[in-house]
Wavefront OBJ file of the C-alpha trace (Angstrom):
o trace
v 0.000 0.000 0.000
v 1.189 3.540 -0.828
v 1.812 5.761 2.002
v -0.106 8.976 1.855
v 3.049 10.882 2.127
v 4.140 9.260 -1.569
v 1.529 11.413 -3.280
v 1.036 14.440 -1.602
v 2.988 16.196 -4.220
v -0.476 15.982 -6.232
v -3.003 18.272 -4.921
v -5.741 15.846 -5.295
v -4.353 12.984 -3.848
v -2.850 15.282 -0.765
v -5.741 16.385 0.916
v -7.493 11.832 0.249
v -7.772 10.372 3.810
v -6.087 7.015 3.278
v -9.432 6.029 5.929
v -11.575 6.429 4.111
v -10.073 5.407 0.503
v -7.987 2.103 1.442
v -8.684 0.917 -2.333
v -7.606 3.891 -3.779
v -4.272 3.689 -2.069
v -3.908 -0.051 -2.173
v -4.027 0.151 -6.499
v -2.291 3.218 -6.752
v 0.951 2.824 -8.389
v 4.370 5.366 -8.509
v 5.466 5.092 -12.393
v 7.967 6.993 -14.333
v 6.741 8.770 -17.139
v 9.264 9.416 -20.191
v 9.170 12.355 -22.801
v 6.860 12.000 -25.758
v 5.409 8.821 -24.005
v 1.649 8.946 -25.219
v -0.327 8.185 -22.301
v -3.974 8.285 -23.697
v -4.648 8.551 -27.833
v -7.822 9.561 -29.857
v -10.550 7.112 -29.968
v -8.208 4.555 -27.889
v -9.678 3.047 -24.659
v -8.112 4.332 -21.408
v -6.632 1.747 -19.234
v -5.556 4.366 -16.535
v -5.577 7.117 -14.893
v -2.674 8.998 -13.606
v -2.168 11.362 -11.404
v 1.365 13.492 -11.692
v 3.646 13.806 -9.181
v 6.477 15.163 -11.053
v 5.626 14.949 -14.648
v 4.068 17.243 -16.589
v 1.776 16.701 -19.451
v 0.175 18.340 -22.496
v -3.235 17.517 -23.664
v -3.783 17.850 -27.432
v -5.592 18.464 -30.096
v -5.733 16.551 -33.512
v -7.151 17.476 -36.620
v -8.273 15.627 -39.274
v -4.949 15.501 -40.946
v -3.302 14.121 -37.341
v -1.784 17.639 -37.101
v -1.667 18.447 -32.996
v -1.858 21.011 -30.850
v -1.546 21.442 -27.515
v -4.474 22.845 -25.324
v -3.828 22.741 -21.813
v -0.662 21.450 -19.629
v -1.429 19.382 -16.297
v 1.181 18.755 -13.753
v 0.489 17.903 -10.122
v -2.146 20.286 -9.351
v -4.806 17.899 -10.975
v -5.792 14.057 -12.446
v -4.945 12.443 -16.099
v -8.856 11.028 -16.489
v -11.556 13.603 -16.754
v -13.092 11.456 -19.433
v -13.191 8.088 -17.331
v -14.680 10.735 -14.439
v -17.562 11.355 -16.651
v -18.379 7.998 -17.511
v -16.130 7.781 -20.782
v -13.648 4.885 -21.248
v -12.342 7.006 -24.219
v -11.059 10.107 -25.070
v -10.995 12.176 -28.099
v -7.743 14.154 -27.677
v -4.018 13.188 -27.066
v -1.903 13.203 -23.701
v 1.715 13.153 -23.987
v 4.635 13.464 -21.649
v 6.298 16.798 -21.736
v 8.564 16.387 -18.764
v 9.370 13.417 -17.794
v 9.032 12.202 -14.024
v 6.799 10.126 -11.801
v 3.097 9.688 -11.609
v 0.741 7.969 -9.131
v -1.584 5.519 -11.401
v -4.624 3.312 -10.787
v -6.912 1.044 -13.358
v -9.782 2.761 -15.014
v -12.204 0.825 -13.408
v -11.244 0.870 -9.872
v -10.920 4.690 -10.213
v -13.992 4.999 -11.550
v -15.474 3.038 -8.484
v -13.887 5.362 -6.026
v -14.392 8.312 -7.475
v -18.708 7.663 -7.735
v -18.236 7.231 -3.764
v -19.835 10.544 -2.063
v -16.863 11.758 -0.520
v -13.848 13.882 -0.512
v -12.700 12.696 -3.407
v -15.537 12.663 -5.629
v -15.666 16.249 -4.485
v -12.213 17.286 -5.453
v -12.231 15.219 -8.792
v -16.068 18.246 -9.793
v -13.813 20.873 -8.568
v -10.916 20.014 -10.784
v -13.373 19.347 -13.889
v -14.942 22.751 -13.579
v -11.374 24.229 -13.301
v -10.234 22.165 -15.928
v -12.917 23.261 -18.430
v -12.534 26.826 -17.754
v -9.000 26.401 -18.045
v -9.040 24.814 -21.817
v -11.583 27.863 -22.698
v -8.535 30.191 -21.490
v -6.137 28.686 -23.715
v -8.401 29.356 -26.787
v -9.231 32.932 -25.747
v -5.662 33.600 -25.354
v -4.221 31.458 -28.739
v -7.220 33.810 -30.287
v -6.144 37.064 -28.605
v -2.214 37.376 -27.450
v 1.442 37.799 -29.527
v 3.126 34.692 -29.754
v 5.599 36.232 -27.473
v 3.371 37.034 -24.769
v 2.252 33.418 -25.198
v 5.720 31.671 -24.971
v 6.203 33.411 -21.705
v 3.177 32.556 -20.363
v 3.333 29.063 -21.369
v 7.070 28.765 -19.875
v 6.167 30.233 -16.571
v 3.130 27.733 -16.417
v 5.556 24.747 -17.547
v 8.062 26.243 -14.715
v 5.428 25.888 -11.744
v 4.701 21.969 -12.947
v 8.460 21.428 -11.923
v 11.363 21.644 -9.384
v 14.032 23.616 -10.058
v 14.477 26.410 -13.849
v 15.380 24.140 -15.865
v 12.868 23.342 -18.480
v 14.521 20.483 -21.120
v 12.915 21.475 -24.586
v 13.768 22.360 -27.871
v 12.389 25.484 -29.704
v 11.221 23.035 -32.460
v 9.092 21.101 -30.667
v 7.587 24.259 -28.450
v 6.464 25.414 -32.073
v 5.040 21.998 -32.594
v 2.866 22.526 -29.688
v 2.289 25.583 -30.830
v 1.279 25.161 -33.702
v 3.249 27.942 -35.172
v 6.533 27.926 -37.600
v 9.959 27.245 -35.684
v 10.945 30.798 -36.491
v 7.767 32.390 -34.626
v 9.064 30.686 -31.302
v 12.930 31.604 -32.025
v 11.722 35.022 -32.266
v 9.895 35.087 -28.854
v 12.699 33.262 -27.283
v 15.465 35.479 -28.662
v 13.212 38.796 -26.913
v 12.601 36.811 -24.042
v 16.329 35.816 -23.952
v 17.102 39.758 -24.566
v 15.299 40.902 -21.401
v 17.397 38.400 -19.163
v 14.629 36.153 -18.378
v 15.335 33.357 -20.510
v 18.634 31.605 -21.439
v 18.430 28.840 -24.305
v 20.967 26.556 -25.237
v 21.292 23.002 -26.304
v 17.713 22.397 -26.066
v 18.126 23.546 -22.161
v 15.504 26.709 -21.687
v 16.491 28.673 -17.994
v 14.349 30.240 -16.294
v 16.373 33.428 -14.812
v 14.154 35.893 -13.834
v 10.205 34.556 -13.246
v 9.057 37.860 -11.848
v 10.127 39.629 -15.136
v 9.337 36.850 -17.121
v 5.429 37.150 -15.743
v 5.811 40.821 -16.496
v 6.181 39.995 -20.375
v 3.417 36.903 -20.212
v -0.063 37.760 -20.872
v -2.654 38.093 -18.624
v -3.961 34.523 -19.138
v -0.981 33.320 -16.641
v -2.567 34.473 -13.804
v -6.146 33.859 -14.534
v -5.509 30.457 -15.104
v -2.847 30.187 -11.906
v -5.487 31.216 -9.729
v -8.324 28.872 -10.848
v -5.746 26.073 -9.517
v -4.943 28.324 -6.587
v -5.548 25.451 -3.329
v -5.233 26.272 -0.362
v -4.196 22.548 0.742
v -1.499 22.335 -1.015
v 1.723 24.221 -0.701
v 2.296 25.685 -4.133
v -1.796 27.340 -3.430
v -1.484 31.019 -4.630
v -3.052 33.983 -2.907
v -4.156 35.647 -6.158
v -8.328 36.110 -6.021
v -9.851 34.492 -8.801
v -10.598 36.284 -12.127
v -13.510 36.094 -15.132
v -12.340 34.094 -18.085
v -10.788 36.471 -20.731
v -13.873 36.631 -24.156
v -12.058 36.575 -26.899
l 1 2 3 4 5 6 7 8 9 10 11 12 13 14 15 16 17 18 19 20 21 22 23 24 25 26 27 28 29 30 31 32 33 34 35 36 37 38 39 40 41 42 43 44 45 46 47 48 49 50 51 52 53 54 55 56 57 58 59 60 61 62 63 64 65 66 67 68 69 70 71 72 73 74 75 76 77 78 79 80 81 82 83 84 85 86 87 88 89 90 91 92 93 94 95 96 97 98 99 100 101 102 103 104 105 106 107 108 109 110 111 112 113 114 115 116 117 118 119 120 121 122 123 124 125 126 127 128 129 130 131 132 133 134 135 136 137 138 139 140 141 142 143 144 145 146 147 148 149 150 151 152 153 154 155 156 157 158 159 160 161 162 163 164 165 166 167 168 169 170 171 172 173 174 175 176 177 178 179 180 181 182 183 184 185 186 187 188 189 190 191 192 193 194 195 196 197 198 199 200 201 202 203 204 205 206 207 208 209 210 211 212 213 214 215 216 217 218 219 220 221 222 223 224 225 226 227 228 229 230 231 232 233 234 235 236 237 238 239 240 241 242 243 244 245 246 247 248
């Protein structure tokens, strides 16, 4: 059985009496994730669900010609299985590893079971989905609204609270992949960023140097969506007040 204490770098999983949830923590698994591992695929049936400890992971987007593009990140401050949540045993976008590192998983079904229980967890697991939600609107509105610049920075400061330490291992390339965008719109954002001092880049090794300047060149969307995850259980909780969703 997993000791509480091996999962409370998860939000969810921090604030789960292990009294009331024995099964949960009996299944539950530590597992390393690896980069570009694809954890859940279009159309594919979901075996598990995870829930990130020190991993981070982007949730995609594929069109019709298996182009992708990434619409939200989720690190530790939430749960790999919305769809299974609502009843689904499929899911009709991608989830890939973006930083690698470990993960608490369980089966699909014995999730499922626990999380139906009235409960703590069954009430964590709504709040998360509403956040969630709200949280891939953002991302549109601000793909729809912001420079691409203002958008790398927010994205790297979002990447850079998923993870311990400023090191961020990623290549410009595949940033633009995520993106969405041409190679040279990222190299151009990075080069500003990189400019100001809050950036270095090198050898597919991004620094973070200076996060308070680097917020003060992200768009607004950084803190909206930083303080819809804002928890006061768990020790990475901001004190920023909740804000409305930006219309695009």
């Amino acid at each position: 059985m997993l000791s509480p204490t091996s999962v409370t770098q998860n939000s969810i999983l921090n604030v789960i009496p292990e009294v009331d949830y024995p099964r949960l923590f009996e299944n539950l698994e530590i597992v390393d994730l690896q980069f570009k591992q694809v954890l859940y695929d279009v159309n594919k049936a979901i075996d598990y669900v995870y829930f990130p400890l020190q991993s981070v992971i982007s949730l995609m987007s594929v069109a019709q010609n298996q182009s992708t593009t990434e619409v939200a990140l989720l690190g530790r401050e939430g749960v790999l299985g919305v769809p299974v949540f609502l009843g689904s045993h499929h899911t009709d976008s991608q989830a890939v590893v973006l930083i690698a590192g470990t993960a608490a998983r369980i089966e699909r079904r014995i999730f499922q079971a626990e999380a139906q229980r009235p409960g703590i967890l069954r009430e964590r697991l709504l709040a998360f989905t509403r956040t969630h939600f709200k949280h891939l609107s953002q991302n549109v509105a601000c793909k729809s609204n912001h420079l691409i610049q203002h958008q790398l920075a927010r994205w790297l400061l979002s990447v850079y609270d998923r993870v311990d330490g400023r090191e961020i291992p990623l290549t410009q390339p595949y940033i633009a992949k995520l993106f969405g965008v041409r190679r040279a719109s990222i190299t151009d954002a990075a080069i500003k960023l990189q400019a100001a001092g809050f950036i270095s880049y090198r050898r597919g090794l991004i620094l973070i140097l200076d996060p308070v300047g680097l917020e003060s060149a992200a768009c607004s969307c950084y803190q909206i969506v930083k303080s819809m995850f804002a928890d006061p259980h768990h020790p990475s909780a901001t004190s920023h007040p909740t804000v409305p969703l930006l219309t695009a």
